[in-house]
Every structure is written in C-alpha cells, then in structure tokens.
C-alpha positions in Angstrom: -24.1 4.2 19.2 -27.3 2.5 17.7 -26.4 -0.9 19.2 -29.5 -1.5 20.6 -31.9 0.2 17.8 -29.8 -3.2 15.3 -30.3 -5.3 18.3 -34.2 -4.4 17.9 -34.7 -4.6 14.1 -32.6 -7.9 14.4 -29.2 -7.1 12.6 -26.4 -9.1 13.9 -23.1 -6.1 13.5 -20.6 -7.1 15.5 -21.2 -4.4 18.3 -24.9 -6.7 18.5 -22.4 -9.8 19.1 -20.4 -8.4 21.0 -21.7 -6.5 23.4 -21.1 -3.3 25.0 -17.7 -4.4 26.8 -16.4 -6.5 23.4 -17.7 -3.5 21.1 -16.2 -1.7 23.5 -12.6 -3.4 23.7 -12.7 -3.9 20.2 -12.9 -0.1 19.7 -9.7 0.7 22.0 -8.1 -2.5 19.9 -8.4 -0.8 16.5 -7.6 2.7 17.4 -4.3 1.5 19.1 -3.2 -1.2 17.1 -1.8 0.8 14.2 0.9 2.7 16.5 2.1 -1.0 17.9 2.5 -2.0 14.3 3.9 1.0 13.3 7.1 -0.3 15.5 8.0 -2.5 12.5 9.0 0.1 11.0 11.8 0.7 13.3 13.3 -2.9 12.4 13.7 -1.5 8.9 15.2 1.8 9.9 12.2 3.7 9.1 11.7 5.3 12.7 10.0 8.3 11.4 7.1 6.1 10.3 7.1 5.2 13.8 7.9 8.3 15.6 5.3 11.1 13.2 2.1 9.1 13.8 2.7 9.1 17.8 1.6 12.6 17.4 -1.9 11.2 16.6 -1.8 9.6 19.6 -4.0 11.6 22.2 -7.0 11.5 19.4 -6.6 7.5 20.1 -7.2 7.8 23.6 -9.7 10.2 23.1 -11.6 7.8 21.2 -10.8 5.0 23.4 -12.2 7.3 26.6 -15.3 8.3 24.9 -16.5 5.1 23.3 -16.8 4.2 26.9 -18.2 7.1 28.5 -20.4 8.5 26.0 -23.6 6.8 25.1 -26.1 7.0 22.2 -25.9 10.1 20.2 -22.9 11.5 22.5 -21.0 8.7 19.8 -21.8 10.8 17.1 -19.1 13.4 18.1 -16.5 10.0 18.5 -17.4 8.7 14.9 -15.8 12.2 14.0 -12.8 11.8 16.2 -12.7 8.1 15.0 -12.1 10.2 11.5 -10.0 12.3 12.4 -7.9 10.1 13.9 -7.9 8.0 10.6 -7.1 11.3 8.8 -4.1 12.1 11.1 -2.4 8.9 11.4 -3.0 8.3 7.6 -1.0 11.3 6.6 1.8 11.2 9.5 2.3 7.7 8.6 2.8 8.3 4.6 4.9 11.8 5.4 7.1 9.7 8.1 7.6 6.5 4.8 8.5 9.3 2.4 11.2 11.0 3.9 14.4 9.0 3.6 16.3 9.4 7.2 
C-alpha cells in the first residue's frame, strides 16, 4: 500500500524489490501456502488440522483478490482481512491439532 511512498524515501522492503506483480504474487503465496501445508497433517492422521482451517479459506482469496485490485489506502481494509485471516486459520488450525479423531 505505501510501496511507492518507501520507493521515494529510499527503503528497500521487499514490495520496493519486488515490484507490484512479485509483491503482488508473494501476497497470494503466503496467504495460500499454510492450507497446502496443512495437508501434512493428513499423512499423520490428523485430517481435522487439515479439514477446520479450509473454512478460512474464502478470507485467503479475499485477500489474494484485493491485494490486486485495490490500490493505496483501499489496502488498508486488506491489512485487516490479512488479520483476520491470520486470526482464523490460527485458531482452526490449533482446535483441528487438539481434538484427537
């Protein structure tokens, strides 16, 4: 979201390196990447630590959608998704590991 303001005052974050696309890609990559590797959890019997968190799933591909729609302060309402999403998945996650099945 303030991509260009670091770009300006010469910080080098990784959305400055990157890019728009690679900030961009990098984005969908970390808000999908916990759900594949949730899977390993299946290998070890522990499907519910795979199977609660896919209910977090649509605020993923909300973030996904909006980190490449939405520009400037529009991202301020993502960085809230982005939490919530953290929030969600966190908890679904733990609940789905602490239930023995």
């Amino acid at each position: 979201r303030d991509r260009e303001g670091d770009a300006l005052s010469g910080k080098r974050t990784l959305a400055v390196r990157l890019g728009v696309r690679g900030a961009q890609a990098e984005i969908a990559v970390l808000a999908i990447a916990p759900f594949a590797l949730a899977a390993l959890w299946l290998v070890r019997g522990r499907w519910l630590a795979f199977v609660l968190p896919i209910i977090a799933l649509p605020l993923a591909l909300r973030v996904i959608r909006s980190s490449q729609v939405d520009q400037g302060r529009a991202l301020n309402r993502t960085l809230g998704t982005a939490a919530a999403l953290h929030a969600a998945y966190g908890l679904l996650f733990s609940i789905g590991l602490l239930i023995p099945v």
